[in-house]
N, C-alpha and C positions, 0 to 999 in steps of 0.2 A: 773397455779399456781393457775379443778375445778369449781378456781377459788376460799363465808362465808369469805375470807379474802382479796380479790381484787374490788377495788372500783374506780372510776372516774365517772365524769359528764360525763353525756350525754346532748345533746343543745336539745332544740325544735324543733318538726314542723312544717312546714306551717300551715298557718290558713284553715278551710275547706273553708271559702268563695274562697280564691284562686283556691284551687282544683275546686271545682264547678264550679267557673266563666272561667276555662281553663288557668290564667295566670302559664307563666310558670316562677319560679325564678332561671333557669339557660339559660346565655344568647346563643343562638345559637339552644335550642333544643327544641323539640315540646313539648306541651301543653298535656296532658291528664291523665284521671286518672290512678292510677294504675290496671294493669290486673289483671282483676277477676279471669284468670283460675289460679289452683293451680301448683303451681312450675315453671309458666311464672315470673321471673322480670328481664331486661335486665340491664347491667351497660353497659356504654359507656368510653372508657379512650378519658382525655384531646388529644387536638391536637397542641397545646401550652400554652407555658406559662404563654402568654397575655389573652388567652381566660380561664387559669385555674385563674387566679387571678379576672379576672371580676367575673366569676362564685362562686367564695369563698365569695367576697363580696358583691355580690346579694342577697346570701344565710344570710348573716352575718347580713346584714341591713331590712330581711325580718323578722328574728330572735328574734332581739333587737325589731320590733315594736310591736310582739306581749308581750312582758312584762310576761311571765307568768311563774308558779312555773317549776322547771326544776326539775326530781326523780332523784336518783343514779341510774345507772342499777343495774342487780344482778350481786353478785359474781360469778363468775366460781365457778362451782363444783365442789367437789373435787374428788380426784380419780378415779379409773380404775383398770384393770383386764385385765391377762391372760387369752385368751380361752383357752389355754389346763391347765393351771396350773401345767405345767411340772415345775420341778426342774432343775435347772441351774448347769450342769455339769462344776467342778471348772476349768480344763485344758483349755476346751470351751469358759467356760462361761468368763474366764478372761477378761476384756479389755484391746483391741489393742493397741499396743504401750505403755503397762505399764511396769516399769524397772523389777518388778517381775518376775523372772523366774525360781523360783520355784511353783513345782505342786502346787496349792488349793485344799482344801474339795469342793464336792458340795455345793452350798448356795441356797440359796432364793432370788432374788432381789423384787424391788418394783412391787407390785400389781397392773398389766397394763391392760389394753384395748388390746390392737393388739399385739399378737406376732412380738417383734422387735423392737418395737416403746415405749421407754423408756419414763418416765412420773416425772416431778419434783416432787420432796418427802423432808422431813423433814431428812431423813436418805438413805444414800449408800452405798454399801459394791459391793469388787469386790472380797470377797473369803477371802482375806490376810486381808484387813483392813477394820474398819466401820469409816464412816464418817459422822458427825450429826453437826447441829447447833444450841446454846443453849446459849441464853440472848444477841447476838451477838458476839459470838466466836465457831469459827470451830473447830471440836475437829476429833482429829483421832487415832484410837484405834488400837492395833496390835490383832488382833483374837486369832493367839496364845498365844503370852503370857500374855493377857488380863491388856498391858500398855499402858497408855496413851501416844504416841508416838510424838507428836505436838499439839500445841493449834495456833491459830492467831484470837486478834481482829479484826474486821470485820470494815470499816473506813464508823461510819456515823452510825451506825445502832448500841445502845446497848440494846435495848429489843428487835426490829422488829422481829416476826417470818419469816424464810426463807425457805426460798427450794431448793434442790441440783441435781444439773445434774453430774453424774460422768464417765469419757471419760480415760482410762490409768492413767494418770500423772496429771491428768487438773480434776478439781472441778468447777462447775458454777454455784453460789450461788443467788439465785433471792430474790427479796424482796417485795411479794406481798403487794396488797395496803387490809386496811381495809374496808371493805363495809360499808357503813352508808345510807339505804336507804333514809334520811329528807331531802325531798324536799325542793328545794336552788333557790332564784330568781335569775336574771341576774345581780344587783346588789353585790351581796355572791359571784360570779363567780369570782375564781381569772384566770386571763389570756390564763394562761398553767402550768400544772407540770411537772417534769423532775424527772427520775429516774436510781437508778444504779441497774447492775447484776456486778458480781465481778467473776475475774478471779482469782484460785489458783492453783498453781503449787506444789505438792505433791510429786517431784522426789528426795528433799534434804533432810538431816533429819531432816528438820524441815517445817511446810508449808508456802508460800511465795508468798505474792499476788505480781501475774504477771502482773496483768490489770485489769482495767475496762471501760463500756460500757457503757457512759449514754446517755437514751435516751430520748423525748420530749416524756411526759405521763405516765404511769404506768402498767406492764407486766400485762396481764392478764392470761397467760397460755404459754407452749411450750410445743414441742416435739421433743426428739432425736432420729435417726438413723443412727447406726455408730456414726460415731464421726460429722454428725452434725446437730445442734440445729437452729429447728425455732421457735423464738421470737415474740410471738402475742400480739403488742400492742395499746393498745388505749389511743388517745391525742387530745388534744384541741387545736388551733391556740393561736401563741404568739400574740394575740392584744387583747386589750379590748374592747370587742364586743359592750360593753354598751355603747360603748363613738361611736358615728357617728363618728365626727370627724378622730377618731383613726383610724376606719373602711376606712374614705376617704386616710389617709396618709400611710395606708400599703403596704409592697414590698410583693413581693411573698414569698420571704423568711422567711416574717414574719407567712405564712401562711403552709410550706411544714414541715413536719415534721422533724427534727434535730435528729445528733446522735455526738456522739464524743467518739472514742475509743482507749481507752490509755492503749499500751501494752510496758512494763521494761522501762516507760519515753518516748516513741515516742507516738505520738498524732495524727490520725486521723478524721479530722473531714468530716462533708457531711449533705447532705437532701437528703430526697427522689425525686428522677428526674421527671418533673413534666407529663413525658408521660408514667410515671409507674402507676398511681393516675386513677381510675375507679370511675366513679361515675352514678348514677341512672336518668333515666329518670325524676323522680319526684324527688321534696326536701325531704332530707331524713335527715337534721340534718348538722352539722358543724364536730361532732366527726368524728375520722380518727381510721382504723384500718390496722396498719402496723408489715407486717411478715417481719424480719429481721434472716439473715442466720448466722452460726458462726458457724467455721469448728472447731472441737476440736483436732485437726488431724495435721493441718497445722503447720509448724511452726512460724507463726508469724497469729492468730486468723485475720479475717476479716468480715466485717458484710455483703457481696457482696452485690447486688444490690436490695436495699428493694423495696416491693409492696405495693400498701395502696390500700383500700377501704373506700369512703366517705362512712362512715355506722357504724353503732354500734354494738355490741357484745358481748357476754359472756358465750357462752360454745363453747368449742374448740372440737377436735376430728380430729385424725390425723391416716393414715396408711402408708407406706413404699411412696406412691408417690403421698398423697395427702390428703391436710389440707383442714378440714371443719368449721369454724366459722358461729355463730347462736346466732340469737337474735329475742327476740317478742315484739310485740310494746304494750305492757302493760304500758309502760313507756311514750311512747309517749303520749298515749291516754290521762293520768295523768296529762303532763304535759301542756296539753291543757283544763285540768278542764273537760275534757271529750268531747268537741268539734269536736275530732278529733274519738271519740268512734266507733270502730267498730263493727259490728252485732258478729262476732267471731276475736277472737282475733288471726293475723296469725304469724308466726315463718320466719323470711329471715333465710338462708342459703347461704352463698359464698363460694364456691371452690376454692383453688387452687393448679396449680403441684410445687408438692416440689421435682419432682424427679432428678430436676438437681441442684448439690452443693450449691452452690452460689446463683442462680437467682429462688424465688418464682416467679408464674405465675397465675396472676387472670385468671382463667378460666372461671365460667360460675355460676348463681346465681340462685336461687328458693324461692318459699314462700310457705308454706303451713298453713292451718287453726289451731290453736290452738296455745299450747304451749309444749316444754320439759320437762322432770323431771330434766334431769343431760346429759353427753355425750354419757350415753351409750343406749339411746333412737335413734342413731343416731350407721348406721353399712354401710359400704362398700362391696359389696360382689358380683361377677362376674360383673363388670360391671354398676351393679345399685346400689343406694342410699337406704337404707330403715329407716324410720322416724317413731316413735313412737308418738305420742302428745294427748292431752287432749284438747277439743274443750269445753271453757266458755262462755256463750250465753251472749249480753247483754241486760238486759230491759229496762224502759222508764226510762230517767233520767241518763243512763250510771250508773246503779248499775248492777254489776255482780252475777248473780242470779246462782244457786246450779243445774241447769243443764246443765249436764256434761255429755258424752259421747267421748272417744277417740278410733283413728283410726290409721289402718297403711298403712301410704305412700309409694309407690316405686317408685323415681324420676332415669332417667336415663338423661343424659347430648345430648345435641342434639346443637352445636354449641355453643352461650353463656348462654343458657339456661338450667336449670334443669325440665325438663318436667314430669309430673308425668304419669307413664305409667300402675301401679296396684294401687288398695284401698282396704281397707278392715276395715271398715266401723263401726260402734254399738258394740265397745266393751266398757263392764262396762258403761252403761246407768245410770248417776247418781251418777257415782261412777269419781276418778281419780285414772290414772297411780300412782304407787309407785315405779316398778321398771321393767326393761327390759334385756332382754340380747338376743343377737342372738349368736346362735353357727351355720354356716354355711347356709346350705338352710332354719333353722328352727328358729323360734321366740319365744320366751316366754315373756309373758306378765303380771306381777300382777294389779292387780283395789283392790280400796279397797275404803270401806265407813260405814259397817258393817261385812263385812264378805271378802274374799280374792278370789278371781274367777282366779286360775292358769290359760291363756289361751296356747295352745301348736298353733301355725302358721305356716305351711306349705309354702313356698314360692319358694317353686323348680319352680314354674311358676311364675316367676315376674310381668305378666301379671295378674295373676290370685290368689294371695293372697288367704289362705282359713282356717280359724279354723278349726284344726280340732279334738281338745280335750280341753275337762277344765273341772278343781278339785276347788271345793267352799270348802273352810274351815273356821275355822275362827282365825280371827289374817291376818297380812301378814309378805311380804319379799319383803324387804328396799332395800336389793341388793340380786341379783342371780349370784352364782358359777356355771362355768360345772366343775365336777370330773370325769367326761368319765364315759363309761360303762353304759351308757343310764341313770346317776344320777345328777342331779343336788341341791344345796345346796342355804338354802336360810337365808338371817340374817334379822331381824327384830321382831316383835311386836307381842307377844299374845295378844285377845282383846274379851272380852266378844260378849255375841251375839248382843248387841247390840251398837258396835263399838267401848266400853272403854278401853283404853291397859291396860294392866295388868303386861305387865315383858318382858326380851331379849325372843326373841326364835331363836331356830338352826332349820328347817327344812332336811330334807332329803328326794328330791324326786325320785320318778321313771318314768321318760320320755323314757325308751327305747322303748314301743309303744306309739307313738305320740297318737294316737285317746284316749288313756287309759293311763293321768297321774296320780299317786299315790304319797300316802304319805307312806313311808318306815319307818320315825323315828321323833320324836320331841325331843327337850330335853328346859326345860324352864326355867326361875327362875323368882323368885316371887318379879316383879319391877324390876328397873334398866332399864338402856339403853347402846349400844355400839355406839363409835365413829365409828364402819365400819360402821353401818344403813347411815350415812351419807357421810361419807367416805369410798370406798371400802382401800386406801390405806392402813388402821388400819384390813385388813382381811389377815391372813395366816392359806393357805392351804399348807402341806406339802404332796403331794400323795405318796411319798414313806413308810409312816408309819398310810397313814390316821391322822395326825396328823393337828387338826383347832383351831386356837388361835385367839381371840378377845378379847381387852380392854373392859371392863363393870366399868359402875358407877355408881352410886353410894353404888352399893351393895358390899362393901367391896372393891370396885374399885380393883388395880391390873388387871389381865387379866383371861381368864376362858380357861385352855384349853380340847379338846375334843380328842375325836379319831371313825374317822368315817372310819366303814370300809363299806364291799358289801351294807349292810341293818341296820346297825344298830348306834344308836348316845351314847358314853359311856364317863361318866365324867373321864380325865385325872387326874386334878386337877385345884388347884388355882396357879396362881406366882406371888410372890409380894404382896400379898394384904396388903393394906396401901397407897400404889403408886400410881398414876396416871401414868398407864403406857400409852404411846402414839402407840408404834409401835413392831411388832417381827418379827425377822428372824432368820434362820436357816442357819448354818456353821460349817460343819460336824457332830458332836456328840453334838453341845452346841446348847439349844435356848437363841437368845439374847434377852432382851426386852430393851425399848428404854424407857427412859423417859428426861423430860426439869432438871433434875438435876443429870443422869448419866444412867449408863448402868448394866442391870442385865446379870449375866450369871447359865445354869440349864442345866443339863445334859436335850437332847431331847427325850430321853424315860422317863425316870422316875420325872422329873421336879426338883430332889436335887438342891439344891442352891448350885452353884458350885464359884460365884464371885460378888461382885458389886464395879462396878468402877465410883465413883463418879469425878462429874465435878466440 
């Protein structure tokens, strides 16, 4: 839930004199630095939960001495993306177990990362209904007959922005935190916070919260497949760290993560079991990051049996059988005034299998040198990991100096480790990543700093990573589409030659020979910017009509849409303009556009204004 809108503490690190001097502050396990090699970091899980509690307040009391400014981490990024950008066949595409049994139109759902692997959105549709959240109330709209067919306030939350998972009958409303990167002493620190996802039930005619899930911290992200949803959260212990004292008097309890889950008035509660709890050789902080399971499927929701990692995080990335969380110690370094500064800044990585219902599994962890853009820097593919990041040098004084150069990693998992097995090394010297996408064995890479250097990446040999095409233009692209047929599409920045933007652009490439990528089409407009450049979730591609719509602002805002066909980029029109549209999809003949105070409808070829149903 990305993530620009999800926010929590993250605690400090050790002092470096520690590290240096070999103390270790968790009691039982060796002393040393962290491993230099790239994609070595080993986590160890508790052996009880005498010794997880000693170890929490080791950590707690080494914490508090150092007294120093603590950053937010970053939010989760947002969105994601279909590789094929197929169109969701209604009969198909329907979810399981919905009362509907009547045919749907084809639609559009949300713009994902991994075929399969559904992604929390502001908006849902399963063909028959759309389903959106707007000032805190869920709104559900019948597609055909373009009614409002149910509203429900939302308990707790009346402006919070949300986000929706939808499963047949079942809605699961999440309520990300807001990021505020001002850094917060230990003193500012409030204990712990507690958060809800909200369960709705869609089968009556009207909607009807079934339940809810509160948990210890604040969601930073999920993923569903099938009917079910892992829950990535991060939380802080219920004690107050500042106070010794407190630190001396606490249970374990006060320190494992909490859930409480209230489904039609029955009330489950629990923590996480303390030989589920992984943690690092070295001190790595107090935050906790725990994946929590929730069957949508089920009749009676359960959260099965949560996993945590002592670690921090904020970009997620998920495929059919396995959860990636990622975090860079930019944060750390900061929060030790630079103390803790390192020569390159590097990225953890933790794995784990989601493929069984119920029970996540911390599998095995990595580091590599730099930093992310977003998740989709980060691909899953036969076996191995492939890592895109941006390598920041530091100079004297811990100032992060403008040389830059990123690289691509290939980590493969070798017990509990993620080991890096291919590099490919000096791309964009001076330049950073802006955006990435893998389609299959092949990589595409944007840099940008004045000019746009498309790279094309060869990785059919994992081992052997290899450029082997790249297009300089100028401008870049924020995010990369595949459209099949060797084209891929790119949304971001016209920009002088000498790195100024100047306005949206739509690229239209041609990758069908890797060694020789081209430009096929531009189309630009003069200023503005799109919420996709930041979000892909604000990108629709419809391939059956060439049909590409993105919200732009300020330039008459509304949304712009295109039609791209083999070669060429052709203005559709405008919808809306006035609006600040957020979001479009496609269901059957009508495009809908989403906005925070109702819903447009436009025939999908000709864009006539066919409806708007305000909220």
């Amino acid at each position: 839930m990305k993530l620009n809108r999800r926010c929590v503490i993250g605690l400090a690190l050790c002092a470096v004199g520690l590290l240096l001097t070999g103390c270790s502050p968790w009691p039982g396990g060796t002393a040393r630095r962290p491993d230099s090699r790239t994609g070595s970091l080993r986590l160890l899980a508790y052996d009880s939960c005498d010794t997880a509690l000693s170890s929490l307040k080791a950590a707690a009391r080494l914490a508090t001495s150092q007294g120093r400014a603590i950053p937010v981490p970053p939010a989760r990024e947002a969105g994601a993306q279909d590789q094929s950008g197929a169109a969701r066949p209604g009969a198909a595409g329907a979810a399981a177990g919905s009362s509907t049994v009547t045919a749907v139109p084809d639609y559009s759902g949300t713009n994902v990362h991994e075929l399969g692997v559904d992604e929390p959105d502001m908006v849902k549709t399963d063909g028959s209904r759309i389903v959106t959240v707007s000032s805190g109330i869920l709104h559900v709209v019948d597609a055909a007959s373009h009614r409002v067919t149910g509203e429900l306030p939302l308990p707790g939350r009346s402006v919070a922005p949300a986000e929706l998972l939808l499963r047949g009958d079942r809605a699961l409303v999440l309520f990300p935190s807001s990021a505020d990167p001002t850094p917060m002493t230990w003193r500012d620190l409030q204990p712990f916070t507690s958060s809800q996802v909200v369960l709705v039930d869609l089968s009556g005619r009207r909607p009807r919260l079934e339940g809810t899930l509160t948990v210890d911290g604040s969601p930073i992200d999920a993923r569903q497949v099938g009917g079910v949803v892992r829950l990535v959260v991060r939380s802080t212990p219920r004690v107050g760290v500042e106070d010794p004292a407190a630190i001396d008097m606490a249970t374990i309890s006060d320190w494992l993560p909490r859930y409480d889950l209230s489904v039609d008035g029955r009330t489950t509660s629990g923590s996480v079991d303390c030989h589920r709890i992984s943690r690092p050789l070295h001190f790595s902080g107090l935050t906790m990051l725990t994946v929590y399971s929730l069957d949508l499927d089920a009749a009676s929701p359960t959260v099965g049996d949560p996993a945590t990692v002592l670690a921090d995080g904020g970009v997620v990335y998920g495929t059919g059988d396995s959860l990636y969380i990622a975090a860079d110690d930019r944060w750390s370094a900061a929060a030790t005034g630079g103390a803790l500064m390192p020569t390159t800044m590097r990225t953890q990585i933790y794995e784990f299998d989601v493929s069984r219902p119920g029970q996540p599994v911390y599998e095995a962890s990595g580091e590599v040198p730099g930093t992310l853009i977003n998740q989709y820097a980060m691909s899953e593919y036969d076996g191995s990991l492939r890592v895109v990041t941006t390598a920041f040098r530091a100079t004297a004084g811990g100032v992060w100096s403008a040389t830059t150069e990123s690289a691509l990693h290939v980590l493969r998992r070798r017990g509990e480790s993620l080991d890096e097995v291919g590099l490919l090394d000096g791309l964009g010297r001076g330049e950073r990543v802006y955006s990435v996408r893998f389609v299959g064995s092949t990589g595409y890479v944007v840099t940008f700093r004045q000019t746009d250097p498309l790279y094309v990446v060869d990785i059919g040999d994992p081992t052997r990573p290899e450029a082997v095409g790249e297009l300089h233009l100028t401008g870049y692209s924020a995010y990369l589409h595949p459209a099949g047929d060797g084209r891929l599409i790119g949304i971001g920045q016209e920009a002088s030659a000498r790195g100024r933007v100047l306005g949206v652009q739509v690229s239209l490439f041609d990758v069908g020979d890797p060694s020789k990528p081209g430009l096929l089409a531009r189309y630009q407009l003069n200023g503005g910017s799109s919420e996709a450049e930041a979000d892909p979730h604000a990108f629709l591609f419809w391939p059956k009509t060439g049909l590409t719509v993105i919200p732009v602002t300020p330039n008459r805002n509304g949304a712009l849409a295109l039609t791209i066909d083999g070669t060429s980029i052709h203005q559709l029109g405008r919808v809306r303009p006035g609006r600040q549209i957020r979001r479009s999809l496609v269901i059957g003949d009508t495009l809908w556009t989403v906005t925070d105070t109702g819903l447009g409808a436009n025939d999908v070829t000709t864009l006539t204004e066919d409806d708007w149903i305000p909220f």
